[in-house]
Structures are given as structure tokens and as C-alpha cells.
C-alpha positions as CSV (number, residue, x, y, z in Angstrom):
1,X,5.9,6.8,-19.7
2,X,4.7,3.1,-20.9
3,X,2.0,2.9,-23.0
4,X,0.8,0.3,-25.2
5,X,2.2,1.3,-27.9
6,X,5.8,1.5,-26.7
7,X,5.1,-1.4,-24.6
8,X,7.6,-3.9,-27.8
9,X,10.2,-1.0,-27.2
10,X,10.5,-0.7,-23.5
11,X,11.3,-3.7,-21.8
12,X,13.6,-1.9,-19.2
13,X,10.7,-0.1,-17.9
14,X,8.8,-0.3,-14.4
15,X,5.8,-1.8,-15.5
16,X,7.7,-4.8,-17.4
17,X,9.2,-6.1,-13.9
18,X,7.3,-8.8,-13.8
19,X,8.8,-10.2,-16.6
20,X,12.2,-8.7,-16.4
21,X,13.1,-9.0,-12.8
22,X,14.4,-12.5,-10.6
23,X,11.9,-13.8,-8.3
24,X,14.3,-13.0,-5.8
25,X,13.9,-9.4,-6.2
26,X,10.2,-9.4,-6.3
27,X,8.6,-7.6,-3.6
28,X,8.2,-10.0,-0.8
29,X,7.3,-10.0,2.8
30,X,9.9,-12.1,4.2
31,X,10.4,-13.8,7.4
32,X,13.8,-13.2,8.2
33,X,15.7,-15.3,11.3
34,X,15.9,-11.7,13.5
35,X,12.0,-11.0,13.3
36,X,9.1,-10.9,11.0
37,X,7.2,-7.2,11.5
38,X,3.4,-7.3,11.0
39,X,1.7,-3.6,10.8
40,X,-1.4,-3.4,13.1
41,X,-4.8,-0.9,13.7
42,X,-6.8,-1.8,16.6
43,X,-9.8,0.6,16.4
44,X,-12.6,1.2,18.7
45,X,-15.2,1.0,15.3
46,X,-14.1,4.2,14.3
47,X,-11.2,5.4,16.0
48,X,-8.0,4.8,16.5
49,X,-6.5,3.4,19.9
50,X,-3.5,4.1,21.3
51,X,-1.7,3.6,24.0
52,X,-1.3,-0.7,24.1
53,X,1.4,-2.9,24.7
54,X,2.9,-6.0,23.4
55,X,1.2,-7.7,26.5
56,X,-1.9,-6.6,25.0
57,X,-2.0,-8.7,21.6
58,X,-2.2,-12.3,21.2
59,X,-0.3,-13.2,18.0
60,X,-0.4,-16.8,16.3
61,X,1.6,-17.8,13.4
62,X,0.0,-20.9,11.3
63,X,-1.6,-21.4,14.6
64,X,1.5,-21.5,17.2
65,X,1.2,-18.8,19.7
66,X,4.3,-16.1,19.1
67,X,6.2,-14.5,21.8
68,X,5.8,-10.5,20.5
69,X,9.5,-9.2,21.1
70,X,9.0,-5.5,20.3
71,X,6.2,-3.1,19.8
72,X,6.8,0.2,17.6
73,X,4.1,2.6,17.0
74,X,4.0,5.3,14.6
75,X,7.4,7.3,15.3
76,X,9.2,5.4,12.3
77,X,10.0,7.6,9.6
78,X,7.0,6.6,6.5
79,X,7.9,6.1,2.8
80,X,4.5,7.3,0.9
81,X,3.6,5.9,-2.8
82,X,0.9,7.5,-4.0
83,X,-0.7,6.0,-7.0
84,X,-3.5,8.4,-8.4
85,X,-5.7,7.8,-11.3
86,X,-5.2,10.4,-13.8
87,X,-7.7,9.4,-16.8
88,X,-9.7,11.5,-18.9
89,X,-12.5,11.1,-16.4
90,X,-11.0,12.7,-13.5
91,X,-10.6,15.9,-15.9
92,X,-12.0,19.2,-14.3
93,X,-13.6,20.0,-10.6
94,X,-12.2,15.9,-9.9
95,X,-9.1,16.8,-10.5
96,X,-8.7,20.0,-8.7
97,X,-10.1,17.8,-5.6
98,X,-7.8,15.1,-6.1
99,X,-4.9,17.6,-6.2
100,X,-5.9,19.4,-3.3
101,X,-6.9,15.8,-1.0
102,X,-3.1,15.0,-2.0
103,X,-1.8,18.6,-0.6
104,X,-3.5,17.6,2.9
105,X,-1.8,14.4,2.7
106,X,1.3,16.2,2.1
107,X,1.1,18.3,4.4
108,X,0.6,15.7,7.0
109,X,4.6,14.1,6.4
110,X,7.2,15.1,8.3
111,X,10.6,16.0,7.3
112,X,12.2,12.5,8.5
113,X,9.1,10.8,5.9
114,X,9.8,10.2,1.9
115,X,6.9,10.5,-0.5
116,X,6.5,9.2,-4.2
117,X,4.2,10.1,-6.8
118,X,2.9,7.7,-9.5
119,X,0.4,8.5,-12.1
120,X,-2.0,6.0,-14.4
121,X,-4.1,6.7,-17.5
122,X,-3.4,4.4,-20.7
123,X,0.2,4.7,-19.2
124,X,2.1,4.3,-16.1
125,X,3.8,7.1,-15.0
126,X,6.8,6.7,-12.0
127,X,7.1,10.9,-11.7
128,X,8.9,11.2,-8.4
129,X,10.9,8.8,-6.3
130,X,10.7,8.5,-3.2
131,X,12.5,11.2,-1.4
132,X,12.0,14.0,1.2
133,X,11.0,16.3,-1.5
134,X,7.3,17.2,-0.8
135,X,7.9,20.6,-3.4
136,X,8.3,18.5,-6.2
137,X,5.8,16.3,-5.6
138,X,3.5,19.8,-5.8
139,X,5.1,20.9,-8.4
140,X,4.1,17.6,-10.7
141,X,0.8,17.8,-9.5
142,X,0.3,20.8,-11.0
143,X,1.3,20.2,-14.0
144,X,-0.9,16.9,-14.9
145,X,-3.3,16.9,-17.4
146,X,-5.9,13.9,-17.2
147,X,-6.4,12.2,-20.2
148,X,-6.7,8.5,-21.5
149,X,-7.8,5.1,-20.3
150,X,-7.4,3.7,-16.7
151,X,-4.7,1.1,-16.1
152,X,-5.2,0.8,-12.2
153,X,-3.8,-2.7,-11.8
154,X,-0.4,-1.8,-13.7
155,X,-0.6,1.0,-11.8
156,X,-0.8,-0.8,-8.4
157,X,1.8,-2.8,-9.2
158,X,4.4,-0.3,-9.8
159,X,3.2,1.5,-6.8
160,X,4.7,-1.8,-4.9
161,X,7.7,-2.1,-6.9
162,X,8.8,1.5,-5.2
163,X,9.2,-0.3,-1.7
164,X,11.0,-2.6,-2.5
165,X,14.3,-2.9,-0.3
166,X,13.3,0.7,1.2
167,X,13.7,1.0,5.3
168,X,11.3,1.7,7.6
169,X,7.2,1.2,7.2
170,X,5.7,1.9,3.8
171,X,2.1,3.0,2.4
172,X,0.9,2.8,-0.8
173,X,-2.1,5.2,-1.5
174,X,-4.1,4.4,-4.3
175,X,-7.0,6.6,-5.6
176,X,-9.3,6.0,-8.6
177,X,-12.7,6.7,-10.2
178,X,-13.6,4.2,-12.5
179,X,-12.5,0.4,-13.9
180,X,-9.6,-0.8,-15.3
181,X,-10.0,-1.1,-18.9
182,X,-6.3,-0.8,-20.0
183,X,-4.0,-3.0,-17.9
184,X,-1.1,-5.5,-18.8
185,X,-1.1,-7.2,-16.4
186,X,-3.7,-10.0,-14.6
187,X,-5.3,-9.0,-11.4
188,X,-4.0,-12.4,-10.2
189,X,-0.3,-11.3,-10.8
190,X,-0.4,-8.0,-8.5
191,X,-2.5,-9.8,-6.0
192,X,0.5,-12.1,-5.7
193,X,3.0,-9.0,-5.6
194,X,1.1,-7.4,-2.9
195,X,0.5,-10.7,-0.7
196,X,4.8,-10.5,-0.6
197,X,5.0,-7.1,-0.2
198,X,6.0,-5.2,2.9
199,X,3.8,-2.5,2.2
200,X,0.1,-1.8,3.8
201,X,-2.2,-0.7,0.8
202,X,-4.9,2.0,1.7
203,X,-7.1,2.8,-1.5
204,X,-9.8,5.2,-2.2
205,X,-12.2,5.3,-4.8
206,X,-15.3,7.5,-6.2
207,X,-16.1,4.5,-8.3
208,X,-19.9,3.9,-8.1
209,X,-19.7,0.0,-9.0
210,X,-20.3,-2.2,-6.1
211,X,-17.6,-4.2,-6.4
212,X,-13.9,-3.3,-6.7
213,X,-12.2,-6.9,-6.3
214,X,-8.6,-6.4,-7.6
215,X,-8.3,-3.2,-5.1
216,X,-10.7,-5.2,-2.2
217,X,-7.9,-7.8,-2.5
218,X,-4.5,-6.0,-2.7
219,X,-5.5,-3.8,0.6
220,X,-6.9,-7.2,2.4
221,X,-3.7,-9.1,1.9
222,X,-1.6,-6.3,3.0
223,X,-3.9,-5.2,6.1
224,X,-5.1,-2.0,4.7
225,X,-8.4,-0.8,3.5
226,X,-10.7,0.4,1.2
227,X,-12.4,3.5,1.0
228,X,-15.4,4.9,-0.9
229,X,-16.4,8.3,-0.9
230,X,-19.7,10.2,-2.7
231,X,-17.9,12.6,-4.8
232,X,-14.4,13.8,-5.4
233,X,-15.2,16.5,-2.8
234,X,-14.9,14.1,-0.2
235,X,-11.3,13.1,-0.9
236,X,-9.3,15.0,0.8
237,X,-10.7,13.8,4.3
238,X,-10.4,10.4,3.5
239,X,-6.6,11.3,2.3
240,X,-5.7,12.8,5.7
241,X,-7.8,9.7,7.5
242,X,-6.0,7.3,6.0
243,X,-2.7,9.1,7.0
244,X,-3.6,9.6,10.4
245,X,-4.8,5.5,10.9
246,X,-1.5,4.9,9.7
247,X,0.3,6.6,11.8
248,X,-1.5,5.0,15.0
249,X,-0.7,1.1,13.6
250,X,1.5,-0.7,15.5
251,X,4.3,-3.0,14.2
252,X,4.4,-6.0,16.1
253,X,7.6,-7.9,15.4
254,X,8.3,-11.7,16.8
255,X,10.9,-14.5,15.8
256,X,8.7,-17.0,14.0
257,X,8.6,-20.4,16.3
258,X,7.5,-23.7,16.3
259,X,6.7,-23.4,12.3
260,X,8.2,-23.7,9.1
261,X,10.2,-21.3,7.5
262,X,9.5,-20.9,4.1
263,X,5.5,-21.1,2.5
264,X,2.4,-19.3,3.4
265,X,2.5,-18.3,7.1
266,X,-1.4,-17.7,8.6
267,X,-1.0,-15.0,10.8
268,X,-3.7,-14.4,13.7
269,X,-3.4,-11.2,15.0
270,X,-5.9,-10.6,18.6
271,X,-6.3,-8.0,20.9
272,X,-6.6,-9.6,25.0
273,X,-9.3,-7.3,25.7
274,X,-13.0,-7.0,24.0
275,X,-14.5,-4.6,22.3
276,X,-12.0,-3.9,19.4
277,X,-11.6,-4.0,16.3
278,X,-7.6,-5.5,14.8
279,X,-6.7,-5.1,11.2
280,X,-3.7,-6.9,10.1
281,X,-2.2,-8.5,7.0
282,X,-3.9,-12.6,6.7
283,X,-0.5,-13.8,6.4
284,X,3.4,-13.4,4.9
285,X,5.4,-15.7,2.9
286,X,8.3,-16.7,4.9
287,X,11.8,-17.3,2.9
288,X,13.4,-20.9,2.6
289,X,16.3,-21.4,4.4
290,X,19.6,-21.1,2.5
291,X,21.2,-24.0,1.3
């Protein structure tokens, strides 16, 4: 746990890897010379579609027109960090919801997917790595006990650190109910994080402000979404949504042409026909070439 408090006394810990890590080991969405992989919903306004091709898309990159070598859809095993809000606030009949929205998420995985379970208050809380262990995942949930502050950005942030260097296609759930009123570290920092991460961001919140930028932001520059829902009643549906969506993205993957390889790449993802909806990430930072 990293708190305030401790904060002079652990340096080593998950929430310091900003400061403590290389660059070079900061998540990063990198365009590699074999392919860069950009995760893709096409919906119909509402639902998912299934059932395109790579002939279907149009994909630019800063404005060159790609040739899309492979199209997977969603038989890849998943690596799931959820991030969930445990403050004082969620105390009660929100908690039992959010516990039992998480259950349908879990029961959603299968036995090839890996799930992690993060925890914010005043303190960050990395409880389970990712692994194929969905029972004690359950078993943490029921032990937590909301209490203190909410420290959503730190909490986002660690959330991304989990993917780092982890195969196969990665979602970060995030839920919470109120502001951030505790973190370390500046919005600006894990917008940053999250625009080089590999990872599609997906949050959900009972919040009743209007605006939400730091969590509008991280799940726009990683191609996800952002959810609002009435009351902590309505969580588990969204929960078991969201996994569903996912599941029906496609990964597109290409070898970057025609364009620089390292800097901010624009990416244009399009759909041939009309009528549809495609959410994808806004762009990827590609890496320089070695020297």
C-alpha cells in the first residue's frame, strides 16, 4: 500500500515509476519494423459488428494510406486490469454493486485470459497480478473495506504500468464515483503514459459531475470509452458491456510505410462502407531507429 504518508519511505513502489523507471521502460505503444497493431470497434450505433475483413478498413498513417497485413478479432487470449475506486464513498449498497458488476466481468474470462485487481482510496493498492487466477481475485474482493480519499489518476497509472511487456491484447477497466482529490501525480503525466500504452482504457463512472477530463482523455487516446451510469445498480451491465465490445474489436496490424519512424504517428482508422461507426486510438508513438 502507498500512501502519502509512506510516500518519503517507498520509492521502490508502483506508483513512484514515474520517477524511478528509464523512459525506455515506460509503457509505450511502439511501432516496431514487423507491424504496428491498432485495436478497433466498428459499431452499428449501438452494437457491435462482426464479421469484416481487412479489405473492409481504410487505414492511414500521418496521412499515407497502409496496406493492412492481418486482421485478428477477438480469439486472443485478454489480460484484464481492473482499477476500482475503493474510497469511503463507495461504502455500503455501492460497494456490494461494485463487487457484484466485477463477478459478471469475471465470469465473462476464459481460462486462456489473465485478470489483475488494483484498488485506490488515499492509497494505491496493486492486490493481484495478472494471472489466470479469477478465485483470488474473489477472494480480495471480499475482503475490501472502502475507506479514505480518491486517488484515481495514481490509480490509472498503475493500472497501465501492469501491461507493460505482457503478450496478447490488454484492457484496463477503470470504475469510480467521485473526483480525484488525492493524487501524486499530474493528469498530464498519465495522459502521456496512456497515449504510449498498448492498452485500450474503458472506464465507468457514477460520478454526477459533467465533466471527467483526466478519464475522457486516457480512454480517447487509447481508443476506449467512457461510461456513465445512474446509480451503482447499473454497474454490473455496463461491466459485462464493456467486456463483450471488447471482445468484438479487431486488431488491425500493418508495416508503417512511406512515414517516419519515430514521433507522433496520426492514425486514420475508416470503415469502406457507410453507416458505421470506428473507434480507434488517435495515434501511437513510433520508436526511433537504433543507432
Amino acid at each position: 500500500m502507498l500512501s502519502r504518508a509512506a510516500l518519503p519511505f517507498a520509492l521502490a513502489a508502483p506508483l513512484l515509476l514515474s520517477t524511478s523507471i528509464p523512459a525506455s521502460q515506460q509503457p509505450t505503444f511502439r511501432a516496431r519494423t514487423i507491424a504496428v497493431r491498432v485495436d478497433v470497434l466498428v459499431t452499428d450505433g449501438r452494437h457491435p459488428v462482426a464479421g469484416l475483413s481487412a479489405a473492409d478498413f481504410e487505414l492511414r498513417d500521418n496521412g499515407v494510406l497502409q496496406n493492412i497485413e492481418a486482421i485478428d478479432t477477438g480469439d486472443a487470449p485478454l489480460n484484464v486490469v481492473l482499477a476500482l475506486d475503493t474510497s469511503s464513498s463507495v461504502e455500503g449498497k455501492r460497494y456490494e454493486d461494485l463487487v457484484s458488476a466485477t463477478e459478471g466481468l469475471l465470469a465473462g474470462l476464459t481460462p486462456q485470459d489473465r485478470v489483475a485487481l488494483i484498488t485506490f482510496s488515499h492509497a494505491v493498492v496493486p492486490r493481484i497480478a495478472l494471472s489466470a487466477n479469477i478465485a483470488a481475485v474473489r477472494t480480495q474482493l471480499g475482503r475490501g473495506t472502502p475507506v479514505g480519499r480518491t486517488s484515481m489518476i495514481d490509480g490509472v497509472y498503475v493500472a497501465l504500468t501492469a501491461t507493460l511487456a505482457q503478450a496478447g491484447r490488454s484492457l484496463v477497466m477503470v470504475f469510480t464515483d467521485g473526483d480525484d482529490v488525492s493524487s501524486w501525480l499530474e493528469p498530464a503525466e498519465v495522459v502521456d503514459s496512456a497515449t504510449r500504452s498498448n492498452a485500450v482504457i474503458y472506464a465507468v463512472t457514477s460520478s454526477a459531475r459533467r465533466e471527467l477530463r483526466t478519464l475522457d482523455q486516457v480512454t480517447g487516446v487509447t481508443g476506449g470509452d467512457m461510461l456513465r451510469v445512474k446509480s451503482s445498480a447499473d454497474l454490473r451491465g455496463a461491466f459485462e458491456g464493456i467486456l463483450r465490445a471488447f471482445r468484438s474489436r479487431y486488431v488491425l496490424a500493418y508495416t508503417p510505410t512511406g512515414v517516419p519512424a519515430g514521433g507522433f504517428h496520426r492514425l486514420d482508422v475508416r470503415l469502406k462502407r457507410r453507416g458505421f461507426k470506428v473507434t480507434a486510438r488517435p495515434g501511437y508513438i513510433g520508436a526511433e531507429p537504433a543507432k
